[in-house]
C-alpha angles and dihedrals in degrees: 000000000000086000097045092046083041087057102047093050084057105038105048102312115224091002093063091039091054091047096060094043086052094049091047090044086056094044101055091033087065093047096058093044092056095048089049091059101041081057090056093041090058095039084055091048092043097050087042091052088046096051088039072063112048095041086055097049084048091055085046091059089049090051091053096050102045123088114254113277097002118147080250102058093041084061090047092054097050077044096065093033093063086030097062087047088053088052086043095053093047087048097049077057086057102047088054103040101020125095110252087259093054088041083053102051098044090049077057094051088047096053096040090057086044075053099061092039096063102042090056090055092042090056088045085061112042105008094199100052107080120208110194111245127175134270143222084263094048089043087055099043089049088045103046080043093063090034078058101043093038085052092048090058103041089055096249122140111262110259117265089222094177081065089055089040095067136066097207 
């Protein structure tokens, strides 16, 4: 501390000084400026991939539940097809912004819905071959664990979901 204290005496003195705590003040303010809005940038893409989701396994539900070639489940088709672009675009956010576990549990969540999808199709097709597809269970376990892993990486506590469970 005795040469850098040496060196500012002999080369301007508090100017110079000035100067450098300036420099370094600029220089972590933009880092955590950056690494504010890289947080804020994955919580958006995180929140956008959850509600992509959540309006897909909705459609799903309508498609279900209409009668075949109806002008409902027509509309519900169009209606997975741009939802699952909408999921695809959020995921290709995450991808970018997201940490490797979150990366990990929304490519789950893609492919689980891809899942569904397919075996729906595959039971339109030939009704006594059963694909596998995914439940409501399998949907919840997949979702709380990206809520898990997106909160993990923003930083956040991880949900007491017993608490939410009850109606206490």
């Amino acid at each position: 501390m005795s040469e850098i204290w040496m060196w500012l005496q002999q080369s301007g003195g508090w100017v110079t000084a000035s100067a450098l705590v300036a420099g370094f003040a600029w220089i972590t303010g933009n880092h955590w400026e950056r690494r504010k809005l890289s947080r804020a940038e994955r919580a958006s893409a995180y929140a956008n991939f959850l509600s992509a989701c959540s309006r897909r396994w909705q459609v799903f539900s309508d498609r279900d539940r209409a009668s075949d070639e109806s002008e409902a489940w027509h509309r519900a088709n169009e209606d997975v097809k741009r939802l699952r672009e909408d999921a695809y675009d959020a995921y290709t956010l995450i991808q970018i912004l997201g940490s490797q576990k979150a990366v990990e549990t929304a490519l789950n969540l893609v492919r689980a819905y891809d899942q569904r999808n397919k075996s729906y199709w595959d039971r339109r097709k030939t009704p006594s071959v059963r694909t596998p597809g995914v439940g409501s269970d399998d949907k919840a376990k997949l979702l709380n664990d990206f809520v898990e892993a997106a909160r993990k990486d923003l930083g956040l506590k991880t949900l007491d979901t017993e608490s939410l469970r009850n109606d206490d």
